[in-house]
C-alpha positions as CSV (number, residue, x, y, z in Angstrom):
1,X,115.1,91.7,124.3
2,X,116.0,90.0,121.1
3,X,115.0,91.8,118.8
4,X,117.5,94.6,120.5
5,X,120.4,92.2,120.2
6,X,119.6,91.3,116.9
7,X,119.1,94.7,116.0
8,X,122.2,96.9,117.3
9,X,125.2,95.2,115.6
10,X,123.2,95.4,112.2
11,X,122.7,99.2,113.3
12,X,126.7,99.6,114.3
13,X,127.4,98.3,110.8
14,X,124.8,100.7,108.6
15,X,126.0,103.9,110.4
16,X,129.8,102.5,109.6
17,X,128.7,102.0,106.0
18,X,127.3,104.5,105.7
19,X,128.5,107.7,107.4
20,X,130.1,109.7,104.6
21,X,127.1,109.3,102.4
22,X,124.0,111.8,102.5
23,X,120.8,112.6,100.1
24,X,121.3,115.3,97.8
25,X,118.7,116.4,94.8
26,X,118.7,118.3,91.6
27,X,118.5,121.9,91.4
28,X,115.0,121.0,88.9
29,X,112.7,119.4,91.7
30,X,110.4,118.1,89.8
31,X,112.1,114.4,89.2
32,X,113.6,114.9,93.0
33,X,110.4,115.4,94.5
34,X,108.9,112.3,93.1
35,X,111.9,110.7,94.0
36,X,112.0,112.5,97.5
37,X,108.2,111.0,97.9
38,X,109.0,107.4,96.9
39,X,111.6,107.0,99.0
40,X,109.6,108.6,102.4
41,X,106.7,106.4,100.9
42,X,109.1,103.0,101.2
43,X,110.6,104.5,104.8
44,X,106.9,105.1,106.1
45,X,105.7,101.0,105.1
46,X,108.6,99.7,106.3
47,X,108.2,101.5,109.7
48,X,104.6,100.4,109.8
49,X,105.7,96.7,109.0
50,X,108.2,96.9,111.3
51,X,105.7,97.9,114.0
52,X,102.9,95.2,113.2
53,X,106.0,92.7,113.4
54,X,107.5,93.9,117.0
55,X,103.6,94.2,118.3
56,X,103.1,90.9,117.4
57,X,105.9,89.8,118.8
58,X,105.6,91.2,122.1
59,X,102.0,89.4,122.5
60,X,101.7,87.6,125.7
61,X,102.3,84.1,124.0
62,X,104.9,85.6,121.0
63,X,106.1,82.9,118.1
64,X,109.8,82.7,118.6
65,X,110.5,83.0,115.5
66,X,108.4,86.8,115.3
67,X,111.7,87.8,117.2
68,X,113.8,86.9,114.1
69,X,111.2,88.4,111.6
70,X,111.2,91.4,113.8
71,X,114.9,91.9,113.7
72,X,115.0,91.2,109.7
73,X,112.4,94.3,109.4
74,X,114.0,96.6,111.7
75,X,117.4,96.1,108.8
76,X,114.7,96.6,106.4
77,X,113.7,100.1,107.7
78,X,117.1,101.0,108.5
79,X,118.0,100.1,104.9
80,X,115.1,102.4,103.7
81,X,115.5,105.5,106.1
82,X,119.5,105.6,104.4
83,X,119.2,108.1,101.8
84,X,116.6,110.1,104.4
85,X,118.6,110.1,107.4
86,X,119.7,113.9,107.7
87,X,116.0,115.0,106.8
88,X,114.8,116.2,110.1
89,X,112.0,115.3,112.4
90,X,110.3,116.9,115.3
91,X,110.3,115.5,118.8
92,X,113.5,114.8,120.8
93,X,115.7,113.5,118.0
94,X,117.8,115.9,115.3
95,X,117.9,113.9,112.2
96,X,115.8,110.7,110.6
97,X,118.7,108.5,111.1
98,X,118.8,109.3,115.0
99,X,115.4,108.9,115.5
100,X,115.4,105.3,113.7
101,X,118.1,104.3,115.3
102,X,116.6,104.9,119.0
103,X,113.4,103.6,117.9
104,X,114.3,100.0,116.3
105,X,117.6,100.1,118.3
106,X,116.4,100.6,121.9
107,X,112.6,100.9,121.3
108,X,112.5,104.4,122.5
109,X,109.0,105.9,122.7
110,X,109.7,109.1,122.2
111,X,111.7,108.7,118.9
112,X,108.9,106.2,117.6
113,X,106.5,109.4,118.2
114,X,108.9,111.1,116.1
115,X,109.3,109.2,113.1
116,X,105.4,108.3,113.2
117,X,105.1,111.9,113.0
118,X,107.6,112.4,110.2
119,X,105.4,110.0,108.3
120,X,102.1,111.8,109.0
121,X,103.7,115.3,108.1
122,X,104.9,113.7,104.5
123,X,101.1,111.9,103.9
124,X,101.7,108.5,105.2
125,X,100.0,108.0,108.3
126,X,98.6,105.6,107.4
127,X,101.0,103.4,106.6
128,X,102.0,103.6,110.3
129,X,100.9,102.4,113.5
């Protein structure tokens, strides 16, 4: 419970900051699909971070301050999924950005399915839990 109100006024504030902005390439590829690749690379370990944190944290005996770290990661992979956040993603939510938001904003199942599956259909399952 908080890491949820920890989490949804940093989450108010990056869709504020953030709403006119969106992730464009060149019309070349090649140095936009490297690019394109890092970035989901960075979106993908921060998610899996993010999850190892929260797990932890919701252990039976948690470390208070795991509620704190899990907050700070959750800005951490909202920071990363910015310049992703229109791609889309399959499941129940339309965009990236949605599907982040429910899952480190209200630890929505379904949207956690979603983004994990993002990751596994750009090659990073791994990185994910």
């Amino acid at each position: 419970m908080r890491v949820r109100q920890a989490v949804l006024p940093v989450l108010a504030l990056l869709v504020l900051t953030t709403a006119g902005c969106s992730s464009s390439g060149d019309e070349d590829g090649d140095g936009d699909d490297q690019r394109l690749t890092g970035l989901r690379e960075t979106y993908c370990r921060e998610l899996g971070m993010w999850q190892r944190v929260r797990n932890s944290a919701d252990t039976v005996t948690p470390d208070p301050s795991a509620y704190d770290e899990a907050g700070d990661v959750a800005q951490d992979v909202l920071r990363a999924m910015r310049p992703l956040r229109e791609e889309s993603v399959r499941g129940g939510a339309t965009t990236l950005g949605e599907a982040t938001a429910r899952t480190v904003g209200n630890s929505d199942g379904e949207a956690e399915g979603s983004v994990v599956r993002y990751c596994g259909d750009a090659g990073f399952e791994t990185l994910t839990r």
